[in-house]
C-alpha positions in Angstrom: -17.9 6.6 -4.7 -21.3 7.1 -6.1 -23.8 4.2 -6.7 -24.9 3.7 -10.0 -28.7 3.4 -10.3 -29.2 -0.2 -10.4 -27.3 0.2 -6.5 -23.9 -1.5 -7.6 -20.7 0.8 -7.4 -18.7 1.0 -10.1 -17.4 -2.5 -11.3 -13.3 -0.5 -11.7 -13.4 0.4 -8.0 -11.9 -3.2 -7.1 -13.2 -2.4 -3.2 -10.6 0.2 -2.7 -12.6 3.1 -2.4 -13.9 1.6 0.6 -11.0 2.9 2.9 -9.5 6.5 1.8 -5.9 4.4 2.5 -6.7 1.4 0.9 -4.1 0.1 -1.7 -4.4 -2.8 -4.3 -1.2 -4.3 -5.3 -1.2 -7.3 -7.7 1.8 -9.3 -7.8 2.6 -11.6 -10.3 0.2 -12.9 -13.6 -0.3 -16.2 -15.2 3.5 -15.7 -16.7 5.0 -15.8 -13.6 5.6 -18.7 -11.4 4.8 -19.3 -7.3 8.3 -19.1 -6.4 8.9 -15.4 -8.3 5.7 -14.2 -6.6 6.4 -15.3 -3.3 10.1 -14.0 -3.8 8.4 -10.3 -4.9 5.6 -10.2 -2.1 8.7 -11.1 0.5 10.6 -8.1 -1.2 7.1 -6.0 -1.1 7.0 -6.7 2.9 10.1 -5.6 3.6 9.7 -2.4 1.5 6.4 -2.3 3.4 8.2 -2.8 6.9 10.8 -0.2 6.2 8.2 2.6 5.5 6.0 1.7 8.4 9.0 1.8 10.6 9.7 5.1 9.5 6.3 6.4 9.8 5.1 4.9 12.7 1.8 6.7 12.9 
């Protein structure tokens, strides 16, 4: 990622260009409520887990 000139990186980058395997999920919005987020980021692990064990490396 290249700095712009005032030395800030691009304000769309959101960090994950720190880390060539960084990801940036977002679950939920102001529409959604606690308990569907928690139930999707429990479903999101488990995806998450699955792939790992496959993949170990």
């Amino acid at each position: 990622m290249q700095e712009k000139k005032d030395g800030y990186r691009n304000s769309l980058s959101y960090n994950q260009d720190l880390h060539p395997g960084a990801l940036m999920i977002n679950i939920g919005g102001v529409e959604n409520t606690l308990k569907e987020e928690e139930r999707t980021a429990k479903m999101l692990a488990t995806a998450i887990r699955r792939v790992l064990n496959r993949h170990p490396n």
